[in-house]
One Martini backbone bead per residue (centre of mass of N, CA, C, O) as a GRO file, in nm:
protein
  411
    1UNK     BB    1   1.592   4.212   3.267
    2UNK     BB    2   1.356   4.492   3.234
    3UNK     BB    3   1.340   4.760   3.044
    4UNK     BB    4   1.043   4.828   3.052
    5UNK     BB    5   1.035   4.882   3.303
    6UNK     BB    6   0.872   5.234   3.422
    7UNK     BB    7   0.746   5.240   3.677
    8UNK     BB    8   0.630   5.400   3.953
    9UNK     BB    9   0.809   5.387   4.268
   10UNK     BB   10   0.716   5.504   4.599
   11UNK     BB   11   0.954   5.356   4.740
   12UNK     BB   12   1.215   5.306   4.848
   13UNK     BB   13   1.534   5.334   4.653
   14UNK     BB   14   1.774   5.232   4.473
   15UNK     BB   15   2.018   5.324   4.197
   16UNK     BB   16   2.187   5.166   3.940
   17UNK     BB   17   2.515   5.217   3.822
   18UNK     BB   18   2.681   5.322   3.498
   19UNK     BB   19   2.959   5.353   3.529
   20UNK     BB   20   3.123   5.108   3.360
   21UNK     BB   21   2.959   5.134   3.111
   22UNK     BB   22   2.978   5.368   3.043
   23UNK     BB   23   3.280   5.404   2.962
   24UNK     BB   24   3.296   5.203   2.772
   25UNK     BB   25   3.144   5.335   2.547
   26UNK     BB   26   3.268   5.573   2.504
   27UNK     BB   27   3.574   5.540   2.506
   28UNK     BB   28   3.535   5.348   2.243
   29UNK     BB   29   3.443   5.529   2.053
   30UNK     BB   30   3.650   5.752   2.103
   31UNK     BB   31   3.882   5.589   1.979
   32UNK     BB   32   3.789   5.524   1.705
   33UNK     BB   33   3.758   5.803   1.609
   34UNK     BB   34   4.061   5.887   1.639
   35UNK     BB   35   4.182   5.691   1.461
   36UNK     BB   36   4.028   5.780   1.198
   37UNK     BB   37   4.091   6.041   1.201
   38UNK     BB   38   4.429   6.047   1.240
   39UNK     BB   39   4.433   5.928   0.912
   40UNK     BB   40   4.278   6.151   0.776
   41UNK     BB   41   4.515   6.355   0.857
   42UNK     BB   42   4.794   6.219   0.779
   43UNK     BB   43   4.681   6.174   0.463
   44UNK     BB   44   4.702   6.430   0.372
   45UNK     BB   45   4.953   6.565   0.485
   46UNK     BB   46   5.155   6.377   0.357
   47UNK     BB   47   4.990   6.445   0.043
   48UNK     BB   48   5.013   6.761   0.060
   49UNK     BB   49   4.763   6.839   0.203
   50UNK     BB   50   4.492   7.038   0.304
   51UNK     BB   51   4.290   7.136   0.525
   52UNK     BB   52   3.962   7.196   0.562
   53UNK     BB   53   3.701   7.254   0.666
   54UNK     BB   54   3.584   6.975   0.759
   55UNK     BB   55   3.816   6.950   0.918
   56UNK     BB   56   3.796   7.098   1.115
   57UNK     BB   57   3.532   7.080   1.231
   58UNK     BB   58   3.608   6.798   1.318
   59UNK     BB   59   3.819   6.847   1.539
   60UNK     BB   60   3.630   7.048   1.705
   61UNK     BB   61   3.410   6.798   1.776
   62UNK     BB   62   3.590   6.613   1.898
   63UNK     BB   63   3.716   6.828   2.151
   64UNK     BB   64   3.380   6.823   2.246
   65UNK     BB   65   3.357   6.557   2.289
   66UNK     BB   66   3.594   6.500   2.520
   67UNK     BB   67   3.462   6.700   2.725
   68UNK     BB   68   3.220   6.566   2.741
   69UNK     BB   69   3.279   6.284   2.847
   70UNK     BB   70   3.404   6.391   3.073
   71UNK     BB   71   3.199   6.526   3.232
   72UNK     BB   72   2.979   6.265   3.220
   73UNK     BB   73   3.173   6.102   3.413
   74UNK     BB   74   3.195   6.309   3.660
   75UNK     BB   75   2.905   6.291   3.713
   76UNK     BB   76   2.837   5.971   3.758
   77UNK     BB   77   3.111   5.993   4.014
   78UNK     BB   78   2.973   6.313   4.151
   79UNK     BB   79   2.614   6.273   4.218
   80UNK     BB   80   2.453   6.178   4.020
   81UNK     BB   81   2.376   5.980   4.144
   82UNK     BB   82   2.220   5.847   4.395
   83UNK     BB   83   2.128   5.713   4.676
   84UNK     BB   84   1.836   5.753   4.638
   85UNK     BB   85   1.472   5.844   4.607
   86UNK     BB   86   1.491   6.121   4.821
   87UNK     BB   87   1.685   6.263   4.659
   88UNK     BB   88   1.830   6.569   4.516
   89UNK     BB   89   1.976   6.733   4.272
   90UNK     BB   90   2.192   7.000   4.289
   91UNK     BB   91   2.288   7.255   4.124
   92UNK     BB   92   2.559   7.184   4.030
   93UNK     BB   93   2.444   6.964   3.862
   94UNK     BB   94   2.260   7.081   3.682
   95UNK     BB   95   2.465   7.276   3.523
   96UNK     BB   96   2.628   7.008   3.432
   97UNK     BB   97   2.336   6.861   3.259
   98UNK     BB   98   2.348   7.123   3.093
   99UNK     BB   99   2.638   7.144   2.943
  100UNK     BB  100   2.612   6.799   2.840
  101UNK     BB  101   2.360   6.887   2.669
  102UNK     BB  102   2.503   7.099   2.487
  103UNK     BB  103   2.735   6.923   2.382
  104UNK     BB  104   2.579   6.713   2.220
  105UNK     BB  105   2.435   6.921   2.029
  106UNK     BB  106   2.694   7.019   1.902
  107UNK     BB  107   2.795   6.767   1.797
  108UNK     BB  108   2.584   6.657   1.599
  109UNK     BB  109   2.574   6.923   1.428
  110UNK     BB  110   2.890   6.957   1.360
  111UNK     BB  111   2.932   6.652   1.226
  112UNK     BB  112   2.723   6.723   0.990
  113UNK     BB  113   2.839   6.974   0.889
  114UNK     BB  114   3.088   6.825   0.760
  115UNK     BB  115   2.962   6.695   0.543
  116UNK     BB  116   2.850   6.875   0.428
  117UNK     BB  117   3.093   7.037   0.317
  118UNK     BB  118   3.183   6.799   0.139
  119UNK     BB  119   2.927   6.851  -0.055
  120UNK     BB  120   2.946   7.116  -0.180
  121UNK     BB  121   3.232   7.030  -0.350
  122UNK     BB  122   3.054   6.817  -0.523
  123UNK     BB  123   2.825   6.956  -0.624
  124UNK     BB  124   2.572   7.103  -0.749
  125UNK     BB  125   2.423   7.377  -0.753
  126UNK     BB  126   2.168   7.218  -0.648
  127UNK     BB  127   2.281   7.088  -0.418
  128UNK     BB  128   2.409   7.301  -0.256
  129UNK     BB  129   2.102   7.393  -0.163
  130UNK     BB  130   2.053   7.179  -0.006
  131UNK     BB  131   2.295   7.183   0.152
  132UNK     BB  132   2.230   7.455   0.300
  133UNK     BB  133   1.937   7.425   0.424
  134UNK     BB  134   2.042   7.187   0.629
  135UNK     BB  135   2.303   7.349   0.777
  136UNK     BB  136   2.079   7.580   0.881
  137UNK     BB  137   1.853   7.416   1.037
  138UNK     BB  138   1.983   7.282   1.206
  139UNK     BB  139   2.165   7.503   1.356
  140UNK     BB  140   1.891   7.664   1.458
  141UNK     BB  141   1.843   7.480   1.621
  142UNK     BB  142   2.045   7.410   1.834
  143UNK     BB  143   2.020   7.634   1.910
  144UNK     BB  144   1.757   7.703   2.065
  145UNK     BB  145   1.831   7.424   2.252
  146UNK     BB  146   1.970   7.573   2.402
  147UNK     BB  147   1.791   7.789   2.517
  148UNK     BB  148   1.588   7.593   2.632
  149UNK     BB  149   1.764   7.501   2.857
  150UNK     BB  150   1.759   7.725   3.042
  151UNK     BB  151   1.476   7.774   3.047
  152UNK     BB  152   1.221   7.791   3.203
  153UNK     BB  153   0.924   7.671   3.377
  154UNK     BB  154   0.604   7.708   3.461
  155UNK     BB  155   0.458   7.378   3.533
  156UNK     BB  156   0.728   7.361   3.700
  157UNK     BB  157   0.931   7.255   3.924
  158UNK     BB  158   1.248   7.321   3.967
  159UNK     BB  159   1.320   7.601   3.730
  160UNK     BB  160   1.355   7.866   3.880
  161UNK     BB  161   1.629   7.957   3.915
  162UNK     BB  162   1.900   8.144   3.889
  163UNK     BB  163   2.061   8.035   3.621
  164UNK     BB  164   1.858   8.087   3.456
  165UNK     BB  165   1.635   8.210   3.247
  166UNK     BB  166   1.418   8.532   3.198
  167UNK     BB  167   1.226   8.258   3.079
  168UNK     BB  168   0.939   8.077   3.009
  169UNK     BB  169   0.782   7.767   2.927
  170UNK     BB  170   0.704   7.469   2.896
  171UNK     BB  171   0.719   7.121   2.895
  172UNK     BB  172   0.585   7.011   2.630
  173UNK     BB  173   0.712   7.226   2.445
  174UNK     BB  174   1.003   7.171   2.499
  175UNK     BB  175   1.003   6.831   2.421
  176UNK     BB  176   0.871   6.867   2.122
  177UNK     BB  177   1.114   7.021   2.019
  178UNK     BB  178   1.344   6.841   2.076
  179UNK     BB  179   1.208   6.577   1.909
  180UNK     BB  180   1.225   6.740   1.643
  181UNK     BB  181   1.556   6.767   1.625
  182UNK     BB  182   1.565   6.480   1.614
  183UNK     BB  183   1.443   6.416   1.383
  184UNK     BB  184   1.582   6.609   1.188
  185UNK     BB  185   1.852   6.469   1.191
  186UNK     BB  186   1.778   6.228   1.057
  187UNK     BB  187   1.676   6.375   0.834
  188UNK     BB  188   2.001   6.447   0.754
  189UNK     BB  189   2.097   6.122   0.766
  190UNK     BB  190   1.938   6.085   0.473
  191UNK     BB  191   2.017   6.320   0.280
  192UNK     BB  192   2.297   6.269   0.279
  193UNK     BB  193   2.341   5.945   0.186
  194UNK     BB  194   2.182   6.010  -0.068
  195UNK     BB  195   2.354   6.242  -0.249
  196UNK     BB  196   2.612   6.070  -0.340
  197UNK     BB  197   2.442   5.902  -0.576
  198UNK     BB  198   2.418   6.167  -0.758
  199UNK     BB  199   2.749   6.237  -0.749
  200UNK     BB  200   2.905   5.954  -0.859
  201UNK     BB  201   2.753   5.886  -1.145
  202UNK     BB  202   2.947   6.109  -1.292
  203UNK     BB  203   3.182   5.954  -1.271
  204UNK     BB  204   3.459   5.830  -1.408
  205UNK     BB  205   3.386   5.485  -1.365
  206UNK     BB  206   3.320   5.216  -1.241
  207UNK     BB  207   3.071   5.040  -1.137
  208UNK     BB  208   3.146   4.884  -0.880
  209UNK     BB  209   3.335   5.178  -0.796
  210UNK     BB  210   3.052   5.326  -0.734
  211UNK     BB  211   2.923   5.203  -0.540
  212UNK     BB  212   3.156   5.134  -0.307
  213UNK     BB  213   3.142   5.451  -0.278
  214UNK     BB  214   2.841   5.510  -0.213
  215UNK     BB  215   2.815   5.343   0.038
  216UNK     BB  216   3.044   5.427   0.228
  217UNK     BB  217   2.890   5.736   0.186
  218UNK     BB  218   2.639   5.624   0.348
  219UNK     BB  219   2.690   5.529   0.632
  220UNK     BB  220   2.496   5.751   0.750
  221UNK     BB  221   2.240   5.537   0.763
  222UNK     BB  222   2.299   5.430   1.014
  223UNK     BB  223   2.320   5.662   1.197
  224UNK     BB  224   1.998   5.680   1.177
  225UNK     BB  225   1.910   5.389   1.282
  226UNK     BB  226   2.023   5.514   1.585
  227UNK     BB  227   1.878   5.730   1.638
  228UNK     BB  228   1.585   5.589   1.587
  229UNK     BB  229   1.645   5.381   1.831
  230UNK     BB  230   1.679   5.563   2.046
  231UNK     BB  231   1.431   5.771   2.063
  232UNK     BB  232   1.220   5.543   2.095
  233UNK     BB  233   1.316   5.460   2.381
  234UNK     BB  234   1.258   5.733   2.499
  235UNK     BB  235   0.967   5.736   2.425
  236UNK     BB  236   0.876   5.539   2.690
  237UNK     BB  237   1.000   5.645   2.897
  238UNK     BB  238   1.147   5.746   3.254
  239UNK     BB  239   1.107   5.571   3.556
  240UNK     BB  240   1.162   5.640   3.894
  241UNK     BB  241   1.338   5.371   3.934
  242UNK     BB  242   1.638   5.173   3.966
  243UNK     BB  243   1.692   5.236   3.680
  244UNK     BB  244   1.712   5.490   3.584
  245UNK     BB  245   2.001   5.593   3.564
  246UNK     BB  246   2.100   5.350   3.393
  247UNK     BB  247   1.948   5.482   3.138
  248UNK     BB  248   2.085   5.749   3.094
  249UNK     BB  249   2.375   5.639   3.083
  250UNK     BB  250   2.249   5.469   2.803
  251UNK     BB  251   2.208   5.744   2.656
  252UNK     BB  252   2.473   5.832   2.618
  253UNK     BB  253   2.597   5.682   2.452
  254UNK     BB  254   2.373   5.718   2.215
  255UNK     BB  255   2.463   5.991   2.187
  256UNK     BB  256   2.734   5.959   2.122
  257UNK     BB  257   2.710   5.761   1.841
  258UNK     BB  258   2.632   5.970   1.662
  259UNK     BB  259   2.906   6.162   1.684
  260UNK     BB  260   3.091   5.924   1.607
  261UNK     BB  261   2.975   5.817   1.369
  262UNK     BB  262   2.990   6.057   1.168
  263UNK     BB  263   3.308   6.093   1.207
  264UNK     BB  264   3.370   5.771   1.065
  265UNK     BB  265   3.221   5.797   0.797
  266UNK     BB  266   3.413   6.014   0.690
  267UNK     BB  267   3.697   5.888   0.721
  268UNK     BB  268   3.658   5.609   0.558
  269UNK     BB  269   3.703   5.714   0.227
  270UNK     BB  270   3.996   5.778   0.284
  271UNK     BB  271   4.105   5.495   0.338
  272UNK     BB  272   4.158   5.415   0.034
  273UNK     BB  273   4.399   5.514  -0.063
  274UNK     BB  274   4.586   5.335   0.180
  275UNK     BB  275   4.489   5.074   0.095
  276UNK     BB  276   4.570   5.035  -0.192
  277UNK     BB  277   4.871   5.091  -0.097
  278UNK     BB  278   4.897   4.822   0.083
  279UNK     BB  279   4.822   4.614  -0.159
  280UNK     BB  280   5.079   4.718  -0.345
  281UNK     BB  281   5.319   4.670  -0.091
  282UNK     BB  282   5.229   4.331  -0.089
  283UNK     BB  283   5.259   4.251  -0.379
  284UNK     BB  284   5.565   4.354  -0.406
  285UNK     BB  285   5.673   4.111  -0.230
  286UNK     BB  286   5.515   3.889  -0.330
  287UNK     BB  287   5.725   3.892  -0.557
  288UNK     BB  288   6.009   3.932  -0.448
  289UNK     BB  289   5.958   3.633  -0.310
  290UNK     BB  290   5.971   3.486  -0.528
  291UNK     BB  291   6.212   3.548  -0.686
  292UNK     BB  292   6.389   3.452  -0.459
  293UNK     BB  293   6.263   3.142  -0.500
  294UNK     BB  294   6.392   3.135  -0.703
  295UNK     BB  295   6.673   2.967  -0.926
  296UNK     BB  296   6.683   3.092  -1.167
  297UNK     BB  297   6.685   3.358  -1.114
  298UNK     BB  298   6.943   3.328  -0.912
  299UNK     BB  299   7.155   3.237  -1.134
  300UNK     BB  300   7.083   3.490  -1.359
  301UNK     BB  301   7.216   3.707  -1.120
  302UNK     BB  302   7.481   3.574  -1.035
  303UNK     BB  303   7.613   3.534  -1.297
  304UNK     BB  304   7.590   3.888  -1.364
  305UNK     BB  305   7.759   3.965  -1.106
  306UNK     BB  306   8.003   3.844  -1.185
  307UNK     BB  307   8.086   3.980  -1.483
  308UNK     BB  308   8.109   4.228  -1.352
  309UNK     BB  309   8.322   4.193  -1.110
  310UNK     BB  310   8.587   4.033  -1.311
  311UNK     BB  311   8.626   4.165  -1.592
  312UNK     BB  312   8.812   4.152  -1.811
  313UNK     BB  313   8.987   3.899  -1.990
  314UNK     BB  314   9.244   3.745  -2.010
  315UNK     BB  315   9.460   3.662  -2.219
  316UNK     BB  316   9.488   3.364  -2.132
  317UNK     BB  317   9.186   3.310  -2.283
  318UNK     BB  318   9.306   3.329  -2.587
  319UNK     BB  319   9.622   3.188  -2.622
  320UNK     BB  320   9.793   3.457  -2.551
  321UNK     BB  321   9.614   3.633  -2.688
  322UNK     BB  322   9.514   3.981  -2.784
  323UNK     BB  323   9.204   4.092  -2.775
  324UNK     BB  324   9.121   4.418  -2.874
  325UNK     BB  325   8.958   4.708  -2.805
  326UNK     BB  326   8.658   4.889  -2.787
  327UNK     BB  327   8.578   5.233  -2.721
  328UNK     BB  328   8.305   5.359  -2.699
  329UNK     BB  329   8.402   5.686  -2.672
  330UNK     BB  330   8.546   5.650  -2.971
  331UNK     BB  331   8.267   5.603  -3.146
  332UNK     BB  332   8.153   5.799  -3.393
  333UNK     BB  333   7.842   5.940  -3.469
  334UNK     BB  334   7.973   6.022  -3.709
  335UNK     BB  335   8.202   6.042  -3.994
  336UNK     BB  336   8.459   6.243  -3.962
  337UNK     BB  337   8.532   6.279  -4.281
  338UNK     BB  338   8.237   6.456  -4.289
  339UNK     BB  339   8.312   6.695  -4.061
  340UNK     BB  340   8.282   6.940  -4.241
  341UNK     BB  341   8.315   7.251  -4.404
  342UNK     BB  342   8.017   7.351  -4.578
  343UNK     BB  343   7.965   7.529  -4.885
  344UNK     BB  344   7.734   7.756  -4.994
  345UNK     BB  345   7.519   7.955  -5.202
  346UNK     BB  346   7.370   8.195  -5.093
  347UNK     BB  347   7.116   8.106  -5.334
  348UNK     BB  348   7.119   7.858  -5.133
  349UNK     BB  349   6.947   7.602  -4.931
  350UNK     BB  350   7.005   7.408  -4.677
  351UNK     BB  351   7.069   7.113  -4.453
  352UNK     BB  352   7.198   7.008  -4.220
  353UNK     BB  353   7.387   6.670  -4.211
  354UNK     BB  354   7.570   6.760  -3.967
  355UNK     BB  355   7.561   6.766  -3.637
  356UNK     BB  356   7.672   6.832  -3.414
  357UNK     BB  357   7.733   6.712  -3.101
  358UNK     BB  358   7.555   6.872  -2.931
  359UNK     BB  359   7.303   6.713  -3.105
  360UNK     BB  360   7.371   6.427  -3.029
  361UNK     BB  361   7.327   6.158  -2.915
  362UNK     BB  362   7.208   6.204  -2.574
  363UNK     BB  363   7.218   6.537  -2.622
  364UNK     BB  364   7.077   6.826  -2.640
  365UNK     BB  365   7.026   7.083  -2.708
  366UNK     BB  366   6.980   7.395  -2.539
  367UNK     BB  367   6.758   7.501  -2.735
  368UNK     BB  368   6.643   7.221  -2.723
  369UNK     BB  369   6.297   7.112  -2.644
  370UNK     BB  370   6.152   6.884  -2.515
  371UNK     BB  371   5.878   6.711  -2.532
  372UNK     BB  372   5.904   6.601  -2.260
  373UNK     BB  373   5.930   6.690  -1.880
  374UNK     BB  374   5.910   6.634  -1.533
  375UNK     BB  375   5.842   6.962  -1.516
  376UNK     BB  376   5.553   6.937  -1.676
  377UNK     BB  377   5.420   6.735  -1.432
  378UNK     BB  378   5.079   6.784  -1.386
  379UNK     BB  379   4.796   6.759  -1.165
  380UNK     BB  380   4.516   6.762  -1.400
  381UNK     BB  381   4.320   6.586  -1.230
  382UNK     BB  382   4.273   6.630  -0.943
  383UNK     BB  383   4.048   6.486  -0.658
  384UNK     BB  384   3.949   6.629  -0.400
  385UNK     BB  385   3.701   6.429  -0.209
  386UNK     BB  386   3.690   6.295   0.104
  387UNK     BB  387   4.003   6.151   0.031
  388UNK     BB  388   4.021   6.164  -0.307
  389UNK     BB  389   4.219   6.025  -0.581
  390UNK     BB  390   4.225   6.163  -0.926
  391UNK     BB  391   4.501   6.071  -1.146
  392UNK     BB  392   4.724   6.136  -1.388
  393UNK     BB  393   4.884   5.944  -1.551
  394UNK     BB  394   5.274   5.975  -1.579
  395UNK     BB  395   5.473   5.857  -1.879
  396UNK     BB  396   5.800   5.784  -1.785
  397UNK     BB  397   6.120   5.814  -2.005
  398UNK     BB  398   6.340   5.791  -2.236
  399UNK     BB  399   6.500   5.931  -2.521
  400UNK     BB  400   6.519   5.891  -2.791
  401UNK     BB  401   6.661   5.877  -3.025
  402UNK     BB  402   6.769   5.960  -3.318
  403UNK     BB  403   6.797   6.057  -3.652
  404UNK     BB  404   6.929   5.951  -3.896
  405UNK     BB  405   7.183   6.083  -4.117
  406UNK     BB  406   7.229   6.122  -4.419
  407UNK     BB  407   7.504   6.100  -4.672
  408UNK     BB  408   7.570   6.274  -5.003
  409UNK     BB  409   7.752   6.194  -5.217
  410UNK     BB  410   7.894   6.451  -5.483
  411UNK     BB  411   8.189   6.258  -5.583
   0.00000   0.00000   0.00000
């Protein structure tokens, strides 16, 4: 099969339809990217996180991509393909071809641009205008190019319908500016791509884990070579041969690639603390069942819970003695007969030397404040930004003892 063969051909000839292709690519992208924005929006709200405008945006595009996928498998399930090529489609196809050309553009430009708001939060002031520069200019081509797409044409017939708008342009600008909007697309997932090693270089990180995140986020460069390659492809002309719908609507994958591409490249950072969180309760299994498959380990277990459940030992292994025992709660904190109240004279100073039991470890004075407490501990370092999640670990443990105090006879 010669796919670059678009010479036209005059006689009679009927179509290749591409409807098992189109469905299987479409719906293939269109799962993958399920699975990772609904990973994307999981973990953020499982970790008590709100989803901010890129989320949001991201939804929007997602819900826009399945109306134009269903739209476009009805397309050519339901008279796109002809039956020959002496058919043309009637108005009503045209319509059709219309507004999934329109939803193309819409997914294109807003998965884009939830990029960009990705990118506002984490940038310079610099970098910001850099980046709002980019999402006004592409966002004002979509428009344009959504109005291009319904006015009629000047130089061609069939273009000036009743459906279309009341001016016409020509064909070749037309096709021009559409050309033009694809063009500066790729350069706009070239700009994004690049950005973030400009903002990730300024973490406090290792080399490698700056690496490693920069690469992730930059992976709309895949995105931009896929565009790139799709462009020059229909730049070739599309002659109205068998192979003609064949091309168109493996022409919709390439199309729906770039806004599935664009919309799994932003999810894929998210899941970076989800793998770690896995790492992490895989290596803690694999501590435990090491642990249980010790011997030594699994008798010193069984042992100390012996000695627990068997209770005190009877008199009877002690020769018939019975040895006394103290209970810890009646051993007192500080020698009783010094809790005395103490008096001193008007105009001398002293230290209590003996504080109440109620100041006695390990129960601290009710008007005194511990060093640190488990209710003061917030999280002053989160940075929250694509998905990405760096806190400061906060040590928590027992209180210490606190320090013996001397007391000192004076008689």
């Amino acid at each position: 099969m010669d796919l670059h063969a678009r010479n036209h051909v005059d006689e009679v000839h009927r179509f290749i339809s591409p409807y098992t292709e189109l469905n299987a690519g479409l719906w293939t992208l269109f799962a993958g990217t399920t699975v990772l924005l609904a990973l994307r929006i999981w973990i953020k709200l499982s970790r008590k996180h709100h989803l901010w405008y890129d989320d949001h945006i991201l939804i929007v595009t997602w819900l826009v991509l399945m109306a134009n996928n269903s739209l476009i498998v009805y397309e050519f399930g339901n008279g796109y393909v002809l039956e020959d090529s002496t058919h043309q489609w009637d108005d009503r196809m045209r319509i059709l071809i219309n507004i999934s050309s329109c939803g193309t553009l819409i997914g294109q430009a807003w998965s884009k641009t939830a990029f960009g708001v990705t990118l506002l939060r984490l940038g310079t002031r610099r970098i910001q205008w850099v980046v709002w520069f980019c999402i006004i200019t592409m966002n004002l081509w979509m428009v344009a190019k959504l109005i291009l797409q319904w006015a009629q044409i000047c130089d061609k017939g069939g273009y000036d319908a009743w459906w279309r708008l009341d001016f016409c342009v020509s064909w070749r600008f037309r096709e021009d500016f559409k050309e033009g909007g694809n063009v500066w697309n790729i350069i706009m997932d070239f700009v994004f791509a690049t950005i973030p090693w400009f903002i990730i270089r300024k973490l406090e990180l290792r080399q490698i884990e700056k690496i490693g995140l920069a690469v992730v986020m930059s992976l709309g460069m895949v995105v931009a070579i896929v565009s790139a390659v799709r462009v020059a492809w229909k730049d070739n002309g599309n002659g109205r041969d068998e192979w003609y719908m064949w091309r168109n609507g493996i022409s919709q994958v390439w199309y729906s690639s770039e806004i599935t591409g664009t919309i799994m490249v932003q999810c894929i950072p998210v899941l970076r603390t989800f793998i770690r969180e896995i790492q992490a309760t895989m290596s803690s299994q694999r501590l435990s069942n090491k642990t249980s498959t010790d011997p030594r380990s699994s008798r010193r277990i069984s042992g100390f819970s012996k000695r627990i459940s068997s209770g005190p030992p009877d008199a009877s292994e002690h020769g018939g003695k019975w040895s006394p025992r103290i209970e810890l709660k009646e051993v007192p904190e500080s020698p009783l007969e010094h809790q005395k109240e103490t008096t001193f004279d008007d105009d001398r100073t002293s230290p209590v030397l003996y504080p109440s039991r109620a100041m006695s470890w390990p129960f601290p004075c009710e008007d005194t404040r511990p060093a640190r407490s488990m209710d003061d501990d917030r999280d002053t370092a989160s940075l929250s930004s694509a998905g990405y999640e760096y806190a400061e670990e906060v040590e928590q443990g027992l209180t210490p003892t606190p320090a013996r105090h001397r007391h000192h006879n004076s008689y």
